[in-house]
C-alpha positions as a Markdown table, in Angstrom:
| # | Residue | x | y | z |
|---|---|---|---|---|
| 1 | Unk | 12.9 | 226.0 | 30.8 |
| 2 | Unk | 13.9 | 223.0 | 28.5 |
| 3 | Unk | 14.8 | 221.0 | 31.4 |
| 4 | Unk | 12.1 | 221.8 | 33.6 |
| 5 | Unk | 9.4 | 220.7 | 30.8 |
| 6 | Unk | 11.4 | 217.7 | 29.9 |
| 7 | Unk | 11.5 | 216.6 | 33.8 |
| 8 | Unk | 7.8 | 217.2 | 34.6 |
| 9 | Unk | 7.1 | 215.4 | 31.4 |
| 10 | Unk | 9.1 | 212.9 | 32.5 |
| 11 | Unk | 7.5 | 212.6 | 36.0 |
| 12 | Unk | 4.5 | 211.8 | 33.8 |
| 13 | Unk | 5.6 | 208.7 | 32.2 |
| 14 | Unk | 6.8 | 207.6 | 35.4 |
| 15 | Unk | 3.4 | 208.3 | 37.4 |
| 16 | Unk | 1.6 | 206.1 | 35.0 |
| 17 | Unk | 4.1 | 203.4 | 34.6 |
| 18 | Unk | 4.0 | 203.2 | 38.6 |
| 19 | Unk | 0.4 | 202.9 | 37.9 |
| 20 | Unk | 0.6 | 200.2 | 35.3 |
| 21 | Unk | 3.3 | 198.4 | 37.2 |
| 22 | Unk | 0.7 | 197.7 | 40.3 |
| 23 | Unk | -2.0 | 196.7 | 37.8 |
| 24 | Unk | 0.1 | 194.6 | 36.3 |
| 25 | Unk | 2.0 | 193.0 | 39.6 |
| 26 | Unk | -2.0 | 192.8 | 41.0 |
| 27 | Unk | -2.8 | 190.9 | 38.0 |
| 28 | Unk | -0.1 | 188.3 | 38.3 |
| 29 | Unk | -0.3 | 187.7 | 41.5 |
| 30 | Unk | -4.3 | 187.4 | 40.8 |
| 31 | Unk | -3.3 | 184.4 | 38.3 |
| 32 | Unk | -0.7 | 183.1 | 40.4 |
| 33 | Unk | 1.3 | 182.4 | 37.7 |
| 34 | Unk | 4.0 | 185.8 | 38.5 |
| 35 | Unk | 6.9 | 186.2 | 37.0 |
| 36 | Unk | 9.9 | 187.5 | 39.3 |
| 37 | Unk | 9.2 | 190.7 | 40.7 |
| 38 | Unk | 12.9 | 191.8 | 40.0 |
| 39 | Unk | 12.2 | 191.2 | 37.0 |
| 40 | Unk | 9.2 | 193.4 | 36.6 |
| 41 | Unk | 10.7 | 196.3 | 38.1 |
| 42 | Unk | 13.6 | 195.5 | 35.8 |
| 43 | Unk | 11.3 | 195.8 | 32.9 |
| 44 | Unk | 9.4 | 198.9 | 33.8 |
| 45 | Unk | 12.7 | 200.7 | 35.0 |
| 46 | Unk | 14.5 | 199.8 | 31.6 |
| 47 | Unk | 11.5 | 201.1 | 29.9 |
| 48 | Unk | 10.9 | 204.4 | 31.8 |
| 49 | Unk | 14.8 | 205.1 | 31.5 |
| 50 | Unk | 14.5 | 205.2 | 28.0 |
| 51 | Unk | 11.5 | 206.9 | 27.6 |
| 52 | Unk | 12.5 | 209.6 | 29.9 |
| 53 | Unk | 15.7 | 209.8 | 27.7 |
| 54 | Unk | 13.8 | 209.8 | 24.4 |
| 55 | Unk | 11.5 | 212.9 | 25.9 |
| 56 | Unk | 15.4 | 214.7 | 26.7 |
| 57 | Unk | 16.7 | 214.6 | 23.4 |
| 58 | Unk | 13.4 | 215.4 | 21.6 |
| 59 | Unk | 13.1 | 218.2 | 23.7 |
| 60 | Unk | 17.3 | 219.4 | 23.2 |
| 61 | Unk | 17.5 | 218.7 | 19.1 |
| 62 | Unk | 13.8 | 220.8 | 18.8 |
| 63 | Unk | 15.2 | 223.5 | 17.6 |
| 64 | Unk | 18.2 | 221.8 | 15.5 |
| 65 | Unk | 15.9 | 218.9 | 14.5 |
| 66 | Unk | 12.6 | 220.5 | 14.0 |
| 67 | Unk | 11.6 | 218.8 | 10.6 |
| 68 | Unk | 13.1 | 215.4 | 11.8 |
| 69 | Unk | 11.9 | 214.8 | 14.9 |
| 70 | Unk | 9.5 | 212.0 | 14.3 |
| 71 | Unk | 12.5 | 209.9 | 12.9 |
| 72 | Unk | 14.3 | 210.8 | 16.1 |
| 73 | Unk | 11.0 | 209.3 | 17.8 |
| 74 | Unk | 11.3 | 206.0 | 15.6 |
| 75 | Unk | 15.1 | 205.6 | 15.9 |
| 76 | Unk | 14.7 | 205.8 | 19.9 |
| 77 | Unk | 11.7 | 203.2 | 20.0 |
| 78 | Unk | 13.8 | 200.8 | 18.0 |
| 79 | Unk | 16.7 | 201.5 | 20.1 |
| 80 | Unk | 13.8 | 200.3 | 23.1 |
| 81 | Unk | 14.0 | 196.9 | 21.1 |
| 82 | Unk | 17.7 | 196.5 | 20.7 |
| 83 | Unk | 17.4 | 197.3 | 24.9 |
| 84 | Unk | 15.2 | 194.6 | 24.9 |
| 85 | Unk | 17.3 | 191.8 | 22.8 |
| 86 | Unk | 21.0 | 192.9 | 25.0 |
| 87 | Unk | 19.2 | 193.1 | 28.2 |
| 88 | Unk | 16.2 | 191.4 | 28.8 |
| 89 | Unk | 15.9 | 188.6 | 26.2 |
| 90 | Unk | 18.9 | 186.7 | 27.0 |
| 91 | Unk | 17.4 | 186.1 | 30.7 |
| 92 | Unk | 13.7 | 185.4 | 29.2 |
| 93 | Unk | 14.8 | 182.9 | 26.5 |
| 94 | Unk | 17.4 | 180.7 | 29.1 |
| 95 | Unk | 15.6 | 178.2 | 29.0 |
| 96 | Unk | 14.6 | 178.1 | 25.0 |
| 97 | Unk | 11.4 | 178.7 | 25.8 |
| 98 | Unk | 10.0 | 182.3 | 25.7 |
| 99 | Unk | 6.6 | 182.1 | 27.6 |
| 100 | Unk | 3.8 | 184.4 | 27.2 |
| 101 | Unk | 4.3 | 185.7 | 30.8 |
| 102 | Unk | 7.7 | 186.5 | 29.8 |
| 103 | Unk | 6.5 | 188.2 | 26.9 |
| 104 | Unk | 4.0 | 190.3 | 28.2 |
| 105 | Unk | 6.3 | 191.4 | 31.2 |
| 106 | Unk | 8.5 | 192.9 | 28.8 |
| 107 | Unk | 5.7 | 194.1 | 26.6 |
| 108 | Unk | 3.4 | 195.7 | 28.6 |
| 109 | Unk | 5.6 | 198.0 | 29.8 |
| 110 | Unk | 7.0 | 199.1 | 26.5 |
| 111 | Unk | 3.6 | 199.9 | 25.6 |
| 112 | Unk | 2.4 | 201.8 | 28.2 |
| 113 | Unk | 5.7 | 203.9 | 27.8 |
| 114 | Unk | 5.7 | 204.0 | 24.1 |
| 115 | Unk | 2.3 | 204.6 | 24.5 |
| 116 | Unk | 2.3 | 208.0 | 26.9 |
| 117 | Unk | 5.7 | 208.9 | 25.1 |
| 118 | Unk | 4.0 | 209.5 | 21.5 |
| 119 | Unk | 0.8 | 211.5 | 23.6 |
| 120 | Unk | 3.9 | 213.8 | 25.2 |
| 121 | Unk | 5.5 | 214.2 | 22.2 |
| 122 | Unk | 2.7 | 214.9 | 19.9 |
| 123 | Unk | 1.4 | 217.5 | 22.1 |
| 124 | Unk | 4.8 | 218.9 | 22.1 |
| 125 | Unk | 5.2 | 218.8 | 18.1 |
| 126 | Unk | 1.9 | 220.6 | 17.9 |
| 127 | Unk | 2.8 | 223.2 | 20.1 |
| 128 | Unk | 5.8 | 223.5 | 18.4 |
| 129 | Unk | 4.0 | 224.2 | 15.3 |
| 130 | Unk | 1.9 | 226.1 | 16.4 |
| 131 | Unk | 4.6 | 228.5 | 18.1 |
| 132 | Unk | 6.1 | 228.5 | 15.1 |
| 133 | Unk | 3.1 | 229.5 | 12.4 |
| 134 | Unk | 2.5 | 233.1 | 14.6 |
């Protein structure tokens, strides 16, 4: 049951990033000023991966964790930054410059993640306490 919830929860995050990810591809092309599409999907996939994962291991430690959860929530969004700095950064910043279309191709995606990620989870901390108070 944990797993099932966990992956249609997931399927969530993805269907909106997918969403997002046109909007956001449309938009640069609209500007012509795109960034590689690699690295877009790069982005977006980085970002989904983890938020998928985050969503997994709130949903196993609920019942070991119950109290602490929200940390768990933090610790994983910083854990979306160090992601960020290893992976992305290093690629984005080459040429000592980090431009804003850089930036937002990295940041728009986090948001949007972090974003439906917290509206999951809430709803899933609330109905844990409320299972819990009957």
């Amino acid at each position: 049951m944990i797993l099932k919830n966990s992956i249609i929860k997931c399927f969530i995050v993805v269907g909106v990033a997918t969403v997002t990810f046109f909007i956001h591809l449309l938009v640069n092309n609209t500007i012509n000023q795109s960034v590689e599409t690699n690295q877009l999907i790069y982005s977006y996939c980085i970002n989904v991966l983890l938020a998928c994962s985050a969503i997994l291991l709130l949903f196993l430690l609920k019942k070991k964790l119950k109290d602490q959860l929200g940390f768990v929530f933090l610790g994983a969004s910083m854990l979306k930054f160090v992601f960020f700095f290893l992976l992305l950064y290093p690629e984005y910043n080459s040429d000592g410059n980090l431009t804003r279309l850089e930036f937002f191709t990295f940041f728009i995606p986090y948001v949007v993640c972090l974003i439906t990620e917290g509206i999951i989870l809430s709803k899933f901390l609330n109905d844990l306490d409320n299972f819990s108070s009957l």
